[in-house]
PAVEXVEX-340871 format. One record per residue (C-alpha): residue in three letters; x, y, z. Coordinates in nm, 2 decimals, padded with zeros to 4 digits. Example, Ala and Ser with C-alpha at 12.3 -4.5 7.8 and 13.67 -1.06 7.14 Angstrom:
# PAVEXVEX-340871
rec res->ALA; u->01.23; v->-00.45; w->00.78
rec res->SER; u->01.37; v->-00.11; w->00.71
***
This chain:
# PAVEXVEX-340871
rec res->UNK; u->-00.67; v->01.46; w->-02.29
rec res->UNK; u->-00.36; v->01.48; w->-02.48
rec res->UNK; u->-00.34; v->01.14; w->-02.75
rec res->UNK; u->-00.02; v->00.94; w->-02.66
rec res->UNK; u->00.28; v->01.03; w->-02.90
rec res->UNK; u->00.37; v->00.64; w->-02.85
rec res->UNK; u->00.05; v->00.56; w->-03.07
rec res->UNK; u->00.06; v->00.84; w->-03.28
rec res->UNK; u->00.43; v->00.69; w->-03.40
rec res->UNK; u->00.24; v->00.35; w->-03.42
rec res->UNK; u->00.00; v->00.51; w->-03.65
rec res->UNK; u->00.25; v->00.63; w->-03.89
rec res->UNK; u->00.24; v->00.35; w->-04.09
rec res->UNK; u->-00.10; v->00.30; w->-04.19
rec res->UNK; u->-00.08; v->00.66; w->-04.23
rec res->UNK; u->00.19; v->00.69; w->-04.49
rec res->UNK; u->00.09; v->00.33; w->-04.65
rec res->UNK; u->-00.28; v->00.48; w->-04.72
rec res->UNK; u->-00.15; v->00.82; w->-04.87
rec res->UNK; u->00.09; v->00.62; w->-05.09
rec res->UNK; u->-00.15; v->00.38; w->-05.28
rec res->UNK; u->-00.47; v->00.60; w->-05.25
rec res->UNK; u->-00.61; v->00.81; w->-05.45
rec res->UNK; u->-00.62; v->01.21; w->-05.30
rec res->UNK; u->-00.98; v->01.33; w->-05.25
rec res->UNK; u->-00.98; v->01.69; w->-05.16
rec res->UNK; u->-01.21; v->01.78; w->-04.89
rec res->UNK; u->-01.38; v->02.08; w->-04.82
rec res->UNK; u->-01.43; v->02.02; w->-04.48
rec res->UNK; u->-01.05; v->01.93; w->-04.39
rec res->UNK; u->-00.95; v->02.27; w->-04.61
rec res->UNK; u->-01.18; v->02.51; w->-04.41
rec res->UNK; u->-01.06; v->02.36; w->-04.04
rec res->UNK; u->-00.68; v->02.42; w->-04.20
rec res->UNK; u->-00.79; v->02.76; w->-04.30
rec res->UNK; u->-00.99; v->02.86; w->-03.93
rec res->UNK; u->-00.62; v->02.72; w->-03.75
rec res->UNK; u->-00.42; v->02.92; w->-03.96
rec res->UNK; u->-00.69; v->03.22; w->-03.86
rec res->UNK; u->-00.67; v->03.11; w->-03.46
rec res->UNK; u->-00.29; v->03.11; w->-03.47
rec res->UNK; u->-00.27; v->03.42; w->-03.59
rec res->UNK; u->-00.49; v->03.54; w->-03.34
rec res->UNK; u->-00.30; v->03.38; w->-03.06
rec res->UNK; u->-00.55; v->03.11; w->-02.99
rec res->UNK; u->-00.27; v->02.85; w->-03.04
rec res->UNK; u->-00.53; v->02.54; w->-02.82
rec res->UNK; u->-00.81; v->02.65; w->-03.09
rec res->UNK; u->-00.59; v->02.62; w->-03.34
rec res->UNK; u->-00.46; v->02.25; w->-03.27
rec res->UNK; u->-00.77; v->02.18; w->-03.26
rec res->UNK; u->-00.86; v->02.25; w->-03.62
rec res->UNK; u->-00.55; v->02.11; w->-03.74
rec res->UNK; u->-00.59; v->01.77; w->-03.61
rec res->UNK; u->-00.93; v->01.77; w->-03.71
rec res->UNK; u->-00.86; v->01.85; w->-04.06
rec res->UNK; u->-00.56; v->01.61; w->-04.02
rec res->UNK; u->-00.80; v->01.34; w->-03.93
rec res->UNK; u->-01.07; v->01.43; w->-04.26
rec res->UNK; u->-00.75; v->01.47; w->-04.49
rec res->UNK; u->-00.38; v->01.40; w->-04.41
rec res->UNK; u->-00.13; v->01.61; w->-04.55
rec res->UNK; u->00.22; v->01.70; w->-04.47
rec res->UNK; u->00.16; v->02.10; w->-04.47
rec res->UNK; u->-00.15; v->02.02; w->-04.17
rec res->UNK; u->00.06; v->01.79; w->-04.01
rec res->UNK; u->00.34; v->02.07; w->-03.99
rec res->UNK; u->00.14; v->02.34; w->-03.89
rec res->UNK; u->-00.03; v->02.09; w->-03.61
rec res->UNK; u->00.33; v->02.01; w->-03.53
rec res->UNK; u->00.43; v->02.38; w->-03.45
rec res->UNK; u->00.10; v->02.47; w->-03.27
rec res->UNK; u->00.20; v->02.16; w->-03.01
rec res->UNK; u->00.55; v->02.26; w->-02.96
rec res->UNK; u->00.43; v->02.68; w->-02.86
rec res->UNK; u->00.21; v->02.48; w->-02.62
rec res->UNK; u->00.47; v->02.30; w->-02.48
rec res->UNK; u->00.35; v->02.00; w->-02.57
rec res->UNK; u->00.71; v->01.87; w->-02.68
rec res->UNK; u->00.63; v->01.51; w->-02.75
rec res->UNK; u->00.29; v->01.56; w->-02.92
rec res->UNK; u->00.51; v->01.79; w->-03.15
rec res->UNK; u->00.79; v->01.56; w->-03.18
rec res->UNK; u->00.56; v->01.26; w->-03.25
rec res->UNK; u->00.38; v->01.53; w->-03.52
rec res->UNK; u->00.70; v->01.59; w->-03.72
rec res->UNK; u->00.85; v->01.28; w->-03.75
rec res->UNK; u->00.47; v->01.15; w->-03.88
rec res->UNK; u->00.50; v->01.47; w->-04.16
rec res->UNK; u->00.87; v->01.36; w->-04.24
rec res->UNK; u->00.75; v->01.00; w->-04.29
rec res->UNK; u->00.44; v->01.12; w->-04.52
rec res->UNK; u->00.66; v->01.38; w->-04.67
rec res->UNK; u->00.93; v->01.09; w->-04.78
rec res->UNK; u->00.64; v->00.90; w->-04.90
rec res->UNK; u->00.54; v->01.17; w->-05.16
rec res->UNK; u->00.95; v->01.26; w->-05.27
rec res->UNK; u->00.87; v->01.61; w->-05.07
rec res->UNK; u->01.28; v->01.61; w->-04.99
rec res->UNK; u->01.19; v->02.05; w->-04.86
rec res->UNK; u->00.96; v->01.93; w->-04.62
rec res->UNK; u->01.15; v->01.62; w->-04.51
rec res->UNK; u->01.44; v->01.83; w->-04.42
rec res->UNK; u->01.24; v->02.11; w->-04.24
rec res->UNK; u->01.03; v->01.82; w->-04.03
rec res->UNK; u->01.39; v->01.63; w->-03.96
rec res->UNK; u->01.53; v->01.95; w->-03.83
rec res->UNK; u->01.23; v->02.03; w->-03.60
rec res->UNK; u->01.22; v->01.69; w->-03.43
rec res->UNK; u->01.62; v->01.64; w->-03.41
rec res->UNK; u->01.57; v->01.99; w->-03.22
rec res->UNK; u->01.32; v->01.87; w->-02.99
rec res->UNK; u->01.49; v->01.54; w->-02.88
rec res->UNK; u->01.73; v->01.73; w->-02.63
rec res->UNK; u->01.40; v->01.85; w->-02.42
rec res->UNK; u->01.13; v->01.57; w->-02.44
rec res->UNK; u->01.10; v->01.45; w->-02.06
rec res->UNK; u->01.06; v->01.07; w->-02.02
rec res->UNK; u->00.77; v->00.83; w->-01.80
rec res->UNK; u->00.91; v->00.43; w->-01.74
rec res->UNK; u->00.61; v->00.25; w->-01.57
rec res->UNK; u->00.83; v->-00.07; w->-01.38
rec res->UNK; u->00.53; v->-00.35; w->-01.32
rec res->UNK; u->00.74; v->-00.59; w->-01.14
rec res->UNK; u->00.66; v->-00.96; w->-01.21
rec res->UNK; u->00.58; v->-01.07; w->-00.90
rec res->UNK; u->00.31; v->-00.78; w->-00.89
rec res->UNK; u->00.18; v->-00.88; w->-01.26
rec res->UNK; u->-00.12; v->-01.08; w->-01.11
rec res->UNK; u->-00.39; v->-01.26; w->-01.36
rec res->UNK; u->-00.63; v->-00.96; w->-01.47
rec res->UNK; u->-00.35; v->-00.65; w->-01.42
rec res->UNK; u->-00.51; v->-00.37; w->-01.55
rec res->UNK; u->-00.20; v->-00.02; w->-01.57
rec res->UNK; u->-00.38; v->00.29; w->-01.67
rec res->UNK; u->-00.22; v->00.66; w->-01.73
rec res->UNK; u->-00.51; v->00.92; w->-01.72
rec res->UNK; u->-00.74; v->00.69; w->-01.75
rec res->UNK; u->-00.61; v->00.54; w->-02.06
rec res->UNK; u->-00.48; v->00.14; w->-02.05
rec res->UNK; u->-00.11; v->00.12; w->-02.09
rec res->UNK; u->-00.07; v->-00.22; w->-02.31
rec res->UNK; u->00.16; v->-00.47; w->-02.12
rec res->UNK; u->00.41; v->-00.43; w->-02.43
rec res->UNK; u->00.50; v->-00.04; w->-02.30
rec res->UNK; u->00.55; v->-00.17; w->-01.95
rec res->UNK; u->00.87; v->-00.12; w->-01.84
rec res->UNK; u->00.99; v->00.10; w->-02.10
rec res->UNK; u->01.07; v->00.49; w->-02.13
rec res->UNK; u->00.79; v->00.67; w->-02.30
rec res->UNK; u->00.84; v->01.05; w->-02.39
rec res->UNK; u->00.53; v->01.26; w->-02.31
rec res->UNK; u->00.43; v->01.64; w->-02.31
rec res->UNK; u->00.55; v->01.77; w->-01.95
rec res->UNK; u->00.25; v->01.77; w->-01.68
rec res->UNK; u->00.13; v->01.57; w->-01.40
rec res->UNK; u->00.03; v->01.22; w->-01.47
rec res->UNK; u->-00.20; v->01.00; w->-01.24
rec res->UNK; u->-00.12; v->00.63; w->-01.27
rec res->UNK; u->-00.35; v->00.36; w->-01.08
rec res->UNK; u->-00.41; v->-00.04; w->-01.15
rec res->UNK; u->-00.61; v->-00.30; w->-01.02
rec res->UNK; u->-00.73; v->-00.67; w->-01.10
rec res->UNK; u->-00.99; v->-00.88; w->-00.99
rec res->UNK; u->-00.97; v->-00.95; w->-00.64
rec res->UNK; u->-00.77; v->-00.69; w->-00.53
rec res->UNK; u->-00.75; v->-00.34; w->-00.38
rec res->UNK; u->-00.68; v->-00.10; w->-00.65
rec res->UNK; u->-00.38; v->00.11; w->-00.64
rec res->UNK; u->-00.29; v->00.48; w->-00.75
rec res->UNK; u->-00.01; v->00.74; w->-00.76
rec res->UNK; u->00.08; v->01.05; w->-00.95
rec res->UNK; u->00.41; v->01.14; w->-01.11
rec res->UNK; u->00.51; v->01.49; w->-01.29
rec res->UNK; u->00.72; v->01.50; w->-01.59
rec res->UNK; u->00.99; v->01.73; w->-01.68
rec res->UNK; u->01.12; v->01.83; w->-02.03
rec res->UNK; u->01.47; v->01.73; w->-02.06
rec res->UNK; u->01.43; v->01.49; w->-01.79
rec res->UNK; u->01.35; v->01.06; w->-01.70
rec res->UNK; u->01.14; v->01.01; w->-01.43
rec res->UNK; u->00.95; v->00.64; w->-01.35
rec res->UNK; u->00.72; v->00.50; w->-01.16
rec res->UNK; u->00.70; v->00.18; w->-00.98
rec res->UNK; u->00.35; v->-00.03; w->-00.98
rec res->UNK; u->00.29; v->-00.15; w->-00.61
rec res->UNK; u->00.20; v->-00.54; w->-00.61
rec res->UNK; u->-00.17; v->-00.52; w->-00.57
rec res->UNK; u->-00.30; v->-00.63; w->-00.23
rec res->UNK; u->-00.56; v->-00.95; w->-00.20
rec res->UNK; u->-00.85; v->-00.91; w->-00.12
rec res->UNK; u->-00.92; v->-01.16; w->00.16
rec res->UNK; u->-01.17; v->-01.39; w->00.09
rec res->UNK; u->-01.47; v->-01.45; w->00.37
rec res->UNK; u->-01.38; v->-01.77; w->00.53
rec res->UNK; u->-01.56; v->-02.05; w->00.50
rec res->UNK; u->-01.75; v->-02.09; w->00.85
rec res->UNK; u->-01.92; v->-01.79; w->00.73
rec res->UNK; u->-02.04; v->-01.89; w->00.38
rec res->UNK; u->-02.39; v->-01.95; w->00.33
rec res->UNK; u->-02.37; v->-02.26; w->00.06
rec res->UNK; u->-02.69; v->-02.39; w->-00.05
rec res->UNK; u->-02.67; v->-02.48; w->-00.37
rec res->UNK; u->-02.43; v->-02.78; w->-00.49
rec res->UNK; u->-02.06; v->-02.74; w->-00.43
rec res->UNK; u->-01.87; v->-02.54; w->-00.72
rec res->UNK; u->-01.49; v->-02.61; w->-00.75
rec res->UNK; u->-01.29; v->-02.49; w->-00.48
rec res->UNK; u->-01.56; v->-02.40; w->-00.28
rec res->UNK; u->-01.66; v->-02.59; w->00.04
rec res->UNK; u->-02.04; v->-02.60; w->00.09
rec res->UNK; u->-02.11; v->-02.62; w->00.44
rec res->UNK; u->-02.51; v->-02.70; w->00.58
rec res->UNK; u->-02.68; v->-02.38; w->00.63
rec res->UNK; u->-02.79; v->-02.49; w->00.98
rec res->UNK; u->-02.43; v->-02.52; w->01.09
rec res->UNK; u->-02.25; v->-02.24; w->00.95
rec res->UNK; u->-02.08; v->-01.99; w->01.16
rec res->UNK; u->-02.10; v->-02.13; w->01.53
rec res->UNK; u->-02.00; v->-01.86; w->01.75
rec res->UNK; u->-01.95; v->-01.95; w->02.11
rec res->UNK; u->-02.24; v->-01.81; w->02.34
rec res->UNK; u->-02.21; v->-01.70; w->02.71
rec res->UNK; u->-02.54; v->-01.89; w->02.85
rec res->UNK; u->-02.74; v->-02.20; w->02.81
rec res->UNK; u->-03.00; v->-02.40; w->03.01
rec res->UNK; u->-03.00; v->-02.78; w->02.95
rec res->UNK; u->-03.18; v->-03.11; w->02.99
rec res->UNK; u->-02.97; v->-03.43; w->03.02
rec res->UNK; u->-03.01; v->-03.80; w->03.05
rec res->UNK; u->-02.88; v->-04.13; w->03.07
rec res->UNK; u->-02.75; v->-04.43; w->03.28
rec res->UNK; u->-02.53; v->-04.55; w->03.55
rec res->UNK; u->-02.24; v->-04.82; w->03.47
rec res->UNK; u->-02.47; v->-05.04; w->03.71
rec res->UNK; u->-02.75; v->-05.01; w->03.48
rec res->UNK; u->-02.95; v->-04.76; w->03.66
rec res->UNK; u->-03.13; v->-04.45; w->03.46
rec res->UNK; u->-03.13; v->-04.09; w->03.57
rec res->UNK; u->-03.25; v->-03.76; w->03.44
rec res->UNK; u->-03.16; v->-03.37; w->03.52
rec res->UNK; u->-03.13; v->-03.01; w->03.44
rec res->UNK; u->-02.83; v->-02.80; w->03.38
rec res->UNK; u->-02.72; v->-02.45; w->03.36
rec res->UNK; u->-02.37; v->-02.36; w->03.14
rec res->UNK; u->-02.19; v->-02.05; w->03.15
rec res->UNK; u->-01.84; v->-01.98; w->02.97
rec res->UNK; u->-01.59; v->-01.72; w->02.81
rec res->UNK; u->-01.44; v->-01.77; w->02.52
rec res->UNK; u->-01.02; v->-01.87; w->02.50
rec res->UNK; u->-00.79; v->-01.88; w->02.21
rec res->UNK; u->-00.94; v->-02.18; w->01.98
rec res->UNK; u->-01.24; v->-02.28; w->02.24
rec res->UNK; u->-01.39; v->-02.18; w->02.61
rec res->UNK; u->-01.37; v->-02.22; w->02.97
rec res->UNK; u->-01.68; v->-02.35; w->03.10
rec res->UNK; u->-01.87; v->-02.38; w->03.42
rec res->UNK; u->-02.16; v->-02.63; w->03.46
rec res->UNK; u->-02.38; v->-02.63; w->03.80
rec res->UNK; u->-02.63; v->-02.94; w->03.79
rec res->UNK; u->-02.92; v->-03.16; w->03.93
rec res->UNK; u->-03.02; v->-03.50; w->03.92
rec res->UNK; u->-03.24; v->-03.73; w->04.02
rec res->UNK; u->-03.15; v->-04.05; w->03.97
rec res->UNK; u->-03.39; v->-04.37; w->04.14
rec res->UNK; u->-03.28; v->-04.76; w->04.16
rec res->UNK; u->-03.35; v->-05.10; w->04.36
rec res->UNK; u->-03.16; v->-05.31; w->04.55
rec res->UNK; u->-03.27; v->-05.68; w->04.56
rec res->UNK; u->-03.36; v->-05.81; w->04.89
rec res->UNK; u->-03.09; v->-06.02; w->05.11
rec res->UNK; u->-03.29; v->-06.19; w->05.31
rec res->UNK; u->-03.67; v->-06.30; w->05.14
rec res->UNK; u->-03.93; v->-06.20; w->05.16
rec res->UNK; u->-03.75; v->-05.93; w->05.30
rec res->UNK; u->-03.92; v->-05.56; w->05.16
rec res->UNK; u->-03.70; v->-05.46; w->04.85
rec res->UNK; u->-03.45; v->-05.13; w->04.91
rec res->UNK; u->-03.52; v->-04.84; w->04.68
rec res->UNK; u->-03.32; v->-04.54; w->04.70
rec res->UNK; u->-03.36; v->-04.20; w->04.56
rec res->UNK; u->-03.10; v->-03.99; w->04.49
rec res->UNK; u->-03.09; v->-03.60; w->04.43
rec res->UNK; u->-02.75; v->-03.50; w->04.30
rec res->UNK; u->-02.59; v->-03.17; w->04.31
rec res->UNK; u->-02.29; v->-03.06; w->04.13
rec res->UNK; u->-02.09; v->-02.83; w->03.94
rec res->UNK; u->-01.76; v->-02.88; w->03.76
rec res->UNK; u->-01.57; v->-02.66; w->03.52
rec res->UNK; u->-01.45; v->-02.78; w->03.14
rec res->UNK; u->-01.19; v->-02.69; w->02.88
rec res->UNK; u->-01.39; v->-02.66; w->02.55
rec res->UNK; u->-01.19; v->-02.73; w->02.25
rec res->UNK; u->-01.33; v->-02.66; w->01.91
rec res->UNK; u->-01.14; v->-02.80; w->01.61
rec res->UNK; u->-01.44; v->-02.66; w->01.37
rec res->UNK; u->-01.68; v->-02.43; w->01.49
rec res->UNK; u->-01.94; v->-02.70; w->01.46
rec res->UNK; u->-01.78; v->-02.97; w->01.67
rec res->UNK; u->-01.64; v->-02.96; w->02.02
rec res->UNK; u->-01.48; v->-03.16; w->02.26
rec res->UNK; u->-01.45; v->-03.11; w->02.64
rec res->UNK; u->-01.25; v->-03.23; w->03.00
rec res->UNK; u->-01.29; v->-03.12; w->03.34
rec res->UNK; u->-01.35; v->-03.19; w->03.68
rec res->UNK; u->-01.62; v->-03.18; w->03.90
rec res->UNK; u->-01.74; v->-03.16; w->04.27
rec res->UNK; u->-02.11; v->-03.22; w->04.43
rec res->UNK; u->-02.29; v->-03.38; w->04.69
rec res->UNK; u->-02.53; v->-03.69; w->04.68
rec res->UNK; u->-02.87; v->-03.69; w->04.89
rec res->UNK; u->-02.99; v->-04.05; w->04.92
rec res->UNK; u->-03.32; v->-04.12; w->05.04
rec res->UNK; u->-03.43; v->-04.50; w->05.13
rec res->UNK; u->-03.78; v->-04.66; w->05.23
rec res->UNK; u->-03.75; v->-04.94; w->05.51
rec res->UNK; u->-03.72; v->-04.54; w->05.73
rec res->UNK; u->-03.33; v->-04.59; w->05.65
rec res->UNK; u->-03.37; v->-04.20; w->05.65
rec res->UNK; u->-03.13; v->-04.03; w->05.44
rec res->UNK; u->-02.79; v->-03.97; w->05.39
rec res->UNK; u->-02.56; v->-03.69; w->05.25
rec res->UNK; u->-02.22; v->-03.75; w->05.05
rec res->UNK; u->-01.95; v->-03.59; w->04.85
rec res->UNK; u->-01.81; v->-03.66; w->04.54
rec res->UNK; u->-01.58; v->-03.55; w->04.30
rec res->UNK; u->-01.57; v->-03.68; w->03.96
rec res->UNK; u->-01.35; v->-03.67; w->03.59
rec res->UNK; u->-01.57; v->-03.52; w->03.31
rec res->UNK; u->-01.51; v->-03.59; w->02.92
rec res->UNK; u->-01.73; v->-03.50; w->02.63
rec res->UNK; u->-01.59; v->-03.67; w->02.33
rec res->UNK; u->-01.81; v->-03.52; w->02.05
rec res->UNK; u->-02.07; v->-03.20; w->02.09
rec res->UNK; u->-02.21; v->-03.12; w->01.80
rec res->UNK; u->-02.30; v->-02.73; w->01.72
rec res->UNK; u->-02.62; v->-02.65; w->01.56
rec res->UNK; u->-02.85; v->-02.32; w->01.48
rec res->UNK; u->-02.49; v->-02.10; w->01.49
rec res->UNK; u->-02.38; v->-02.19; w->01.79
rec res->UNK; u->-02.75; v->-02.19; w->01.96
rec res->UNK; u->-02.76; v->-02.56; w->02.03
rec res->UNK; u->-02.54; v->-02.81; w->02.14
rec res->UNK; u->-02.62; v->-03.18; w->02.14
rec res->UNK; u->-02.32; v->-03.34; w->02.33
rec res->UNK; u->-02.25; v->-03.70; w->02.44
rec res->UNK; u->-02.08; v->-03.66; w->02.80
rec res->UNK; u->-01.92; v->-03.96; w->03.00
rec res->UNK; u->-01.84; v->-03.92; w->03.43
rec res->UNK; u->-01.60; v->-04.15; w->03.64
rec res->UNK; u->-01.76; v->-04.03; w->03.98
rec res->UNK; u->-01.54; v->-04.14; w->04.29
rec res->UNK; u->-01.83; v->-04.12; w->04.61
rec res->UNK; u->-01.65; v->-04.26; w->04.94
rec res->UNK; u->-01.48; v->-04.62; w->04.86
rec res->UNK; u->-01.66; v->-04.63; w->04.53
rec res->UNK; u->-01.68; v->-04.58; w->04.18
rec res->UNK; u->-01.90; v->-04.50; w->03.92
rec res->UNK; u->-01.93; v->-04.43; w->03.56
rec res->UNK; u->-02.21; v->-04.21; w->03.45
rec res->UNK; u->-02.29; v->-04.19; w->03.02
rec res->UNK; u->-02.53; v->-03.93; w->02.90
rec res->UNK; u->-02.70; v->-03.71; w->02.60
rec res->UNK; u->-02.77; v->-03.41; w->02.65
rec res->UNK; u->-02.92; v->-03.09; w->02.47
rec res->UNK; u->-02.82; v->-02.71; w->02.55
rec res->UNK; u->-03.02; v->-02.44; w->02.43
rec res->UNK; u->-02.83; v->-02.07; w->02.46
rec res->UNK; u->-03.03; v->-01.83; w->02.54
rec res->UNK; u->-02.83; v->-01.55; w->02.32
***
């Protein structure tokens, strides 16, 4: 991978700061890599021999390495390594009163300026989200060369970011010598987060986190259940039954069908002593169909109507009698337990048979069989 010009200009500095107040060490290993370039170039092996010279560069830095590094970049077309390389030998040469090479490094780079090819990266700041992380070729572009024109050596050039809690991003661009091309940084995409009816909190809530009972999380509404209900008369008299509920889901609850039987038993006191005491037994049968609203997927509330028919039975050989009925159903609270798999529900009727009325409260329990 090619080292960024931008840091190599950076480094220029420290460069010329350290060859100025230290003492010059000769190294045999940064002579015999100068040597092997100068061999490569001849050769034609001009990649080989940039190799050498920045590695001697990096052992010892001198203005005549630097050069010769400088003019192995620029036959390999890498323009703005090269231009970066000469200005860095100017700046060293200046710092050592080498006015020759000064002039022969200014003219070089002043020659190159007319073909480097320039990369803007625009991050927008609505897209400069907490973690932003802009990389070119792998490398992170610091936030201070956002937005501004950097000249590199000509190529292709893959840019991608990402931050935490986002989908990642990527492009390419190609640069051209002598020309200004940019790229723009899409604003990252969220990653959505799962919601909170499907979290499964069990330890102790954390800040910003709702911690829901594991027993109660994610209530999806089921197609089936089989019940048991019970409960009382408004004339005080007790009555138990079975139920079967069926349903399909609507936008933000379900339609629901109920078929159901009861048995329900009471007294009447005698008019006339010692008269034998009335008893009447009653099988009900009935079905009715409900809007199921669910405000949280663990709490529901219901209306409907219903329709049966009554079957009374009496001692004193009264014999029995059949009736209709229709009735208004409410269920002001179910609760939704187990995901969805059980439904404890409080359930009130207003039940018009004939000339009368009757109100009917009850619990019951629902069990879904999937």
């Amino acid at each position: 991978m090619r080292p960024c010009p931008g840091a190599r200009i950076v480094a220029l500095a420290v460069a010329v700061m350290s060859a100025a107040v230290a003492p010059v060490h000769a190294s045999p290993e940064a002579e015999q890599l100068f040597r092997d370039g100068r061999a490569l170039l001849k050769r034609g092996a001009t990649a080989a021999a940039c190799d050498h010279f920045a590695r001697s560069q990096r052992l010892q830095p001198k203005v005549g390495t630097l050069l010769n590094l400088a003019d192995c970049q620029e036959r390999l077309g890498q323009t703005a390594s090269a231009w970066a390389s000469f200005l860095e030998a100017k700046a060293l040469a200046a710092s050592t009163g080498d006015t020759r090479r000064v002039t022969e490094a200014s003219r070089r780079a002043a020659r190159l300026e007319a073909s480097l090819g320039y990369l803007t990266t625009l991050v927008s700041p609505e897209g400069r989200v907490t973690g932003l992380v802009v990389r070119r070729n792998g490398v992170n572009l610091d936030a201070a060369a956002w937005d501004a024109a950097v000249p590199l050596d000509p190529g292709d050039y893959a840019i991608d970011a990402s931050a935490p809690g986002h989908h990642p991003w990527s492009t390419s661009v190609t640069v051209i010598g002598g020309e200004r091309a940019q790229v723009v940084v899409a604003a990252l995409v969220a990653i959505p987060g799962p919601p909170v009816a499907n979290a499964r909190a069990t330890g102790p809530a954390l800040a910003g986190v709702a911690v829901v009972p594991a027993g109660i999380v994610d209530a999806p509404l089921r197609p089936l259940a089989v019940g048991l209900f019970l409960g009382a008369t408004s004339r005080e008299d007790p009555f138990v039954g079975a139920r079967v509920v069926g349903g399909m889901p609507l936008p933000h609850g379900a339609l629901r069908a109920a078929g159901a039987v009861m048995l329900r038993h009471y007294e009447d006191e005698p008019t006339t002593p010692p008269a034998t005491q009335l008893e009447t037994t009653t099988v009900t049968i009935g079905g009715g169909i409900d809007y199921l609203w669910l405000p949280v997927p663990q709490l529901a509330l219901a209306m409907g109507l219903g329709v049966g028919f009554e079957i009374d039975k009496q001692n004193q050989d009264r014999g029995t009698d059949v009736g209709g009925f229709w009735a208004l159903r409410a269920s002001p609270v179910i609760v939704r337990l187990a995901r969805g798999k059980v439904e404890l529900g409080i359930h009130v009727q207003v039940v018009r048979a004939g000339d009368e009325w009757t109100t009917l409260m009850m619990g019951a329990g629902d069990v879904f069989l999937w």
